[in-house]
N, C-alpha and C positions, 0 to 999 in steps of 0.2 A: 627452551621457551615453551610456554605454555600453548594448548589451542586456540584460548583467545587472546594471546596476544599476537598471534601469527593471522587469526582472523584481521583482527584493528590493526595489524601492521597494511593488509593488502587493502581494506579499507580504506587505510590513511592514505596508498596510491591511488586507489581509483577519485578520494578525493579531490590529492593533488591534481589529478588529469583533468578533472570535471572542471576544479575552479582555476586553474590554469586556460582552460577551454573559456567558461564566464567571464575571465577576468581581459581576457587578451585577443580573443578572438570573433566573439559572439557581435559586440558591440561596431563590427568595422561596415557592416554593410548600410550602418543605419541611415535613413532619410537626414538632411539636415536639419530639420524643422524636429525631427523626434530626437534629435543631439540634445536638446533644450528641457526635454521632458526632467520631472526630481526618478522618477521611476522607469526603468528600460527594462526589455525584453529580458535583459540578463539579471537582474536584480533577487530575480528568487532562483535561480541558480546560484548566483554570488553567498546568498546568506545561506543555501544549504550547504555547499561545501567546506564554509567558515565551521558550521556548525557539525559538520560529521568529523571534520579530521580535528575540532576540537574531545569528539565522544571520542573518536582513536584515540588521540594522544593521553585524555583521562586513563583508555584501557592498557595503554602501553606502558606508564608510567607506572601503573598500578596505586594509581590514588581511588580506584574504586573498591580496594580491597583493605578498608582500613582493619574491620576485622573477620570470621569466617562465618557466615553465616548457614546454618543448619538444612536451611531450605533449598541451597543452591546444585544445582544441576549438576552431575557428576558424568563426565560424556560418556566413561569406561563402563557406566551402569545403564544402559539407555533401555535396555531389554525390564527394564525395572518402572519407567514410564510408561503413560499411556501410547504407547507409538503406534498403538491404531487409530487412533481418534486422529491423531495429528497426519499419519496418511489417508485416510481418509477424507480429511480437510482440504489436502491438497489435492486431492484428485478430486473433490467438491470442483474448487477453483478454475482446476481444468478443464473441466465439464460447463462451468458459466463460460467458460473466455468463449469455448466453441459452442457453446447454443447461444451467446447473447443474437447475433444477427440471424439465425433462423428462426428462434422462436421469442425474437421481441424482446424489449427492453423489462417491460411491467411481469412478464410471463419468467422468468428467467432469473431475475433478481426478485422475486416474491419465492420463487420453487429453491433459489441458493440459499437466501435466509431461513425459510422453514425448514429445508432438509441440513443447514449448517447447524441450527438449534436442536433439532434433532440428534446428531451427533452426539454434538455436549452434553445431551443429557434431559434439557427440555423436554417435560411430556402432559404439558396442559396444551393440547392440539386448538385450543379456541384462542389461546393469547396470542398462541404462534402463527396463527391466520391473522389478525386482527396487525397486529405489530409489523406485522412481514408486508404486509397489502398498504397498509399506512405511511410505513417507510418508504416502499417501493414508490407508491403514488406521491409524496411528498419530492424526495429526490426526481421523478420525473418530470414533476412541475416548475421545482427550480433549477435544474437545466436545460429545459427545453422551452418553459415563456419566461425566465427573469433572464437567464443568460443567454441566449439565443441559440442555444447548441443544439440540433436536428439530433432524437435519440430514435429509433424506430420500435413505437411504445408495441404495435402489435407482430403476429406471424405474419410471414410474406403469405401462405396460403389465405389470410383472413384479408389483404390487401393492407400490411404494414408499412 
């Protein structure tokens, strides 16, 4: 069996675990009064796990492969992609997860975006300011006054 079908196979488990969880478990503690609701707690749990172990099954069955396509990723060849670019991305990531709460939400998420455009290839340094600041402030806004979510926009040294 192929790699990706041994991938979509352990996917199609963790699915079933997930919406097995959604489906039969999530739902028992709920208030009476929220029993009543069209929409519960588990509802978007429910429709994602509908929805991945339907992508497994697509990749297990191999109806995603109706013919071969030229472009497709060869995993025996990896040394042949960019695989710096993509570790590098990831070790991006790493680096936002552990500076988001020291150096602020607006500071951290503007320096991931410009230096993750950077990577890719990006090198008009004024759009990348402009896009990255915009973004960040944008997202800040609507998680923190439309949805009510506490983000800590600056450094704890600056009193974030």
């Amino acid at each position: 069996m192929a790699l990706d079908r041994w991938i979509a196979l352990i996917l199609a488990g963790v699915c079933l675990t997930y919406g097995y969880t959604a489906w039969f478990t999530m739902d028992g503690g709920l208030a009476p009064f929220m029993q009543r609701n069209p929409i519960w707690p588990s509802t978007f749990p429910k429709t994602l796990s509908i929805i991945g172990l339907a992508a497994s099954l697509v990749i297990l069955l191999g109806l995603e492969k109706a013919e071969a396509r030229e472009g497709e990723i060869n995993y025996r060849r990896l040394t042949d992609y960019n695989l710096g670019q993509a570790l590098l991305l990831l070790g991006l990531m790493v680096a936002y997860a552990l500076c988001l709460r020291p150096l602020g939400f607006l500071f951290s998420t503007a320096a991931f975006l410009m230096l993750g455009s950077f990577i890719l290839g990006e090198r008009k340094y004024l759009v990348m300011l402009l896009v990255s600041v915009l973004a960040t402030g944008i997202v800040w806004y609507l998680v923190q006054q439309v949805l009510g979510i506490y983000l800590r926009p600056l450094p704890d040294f600056i009193g974030g």
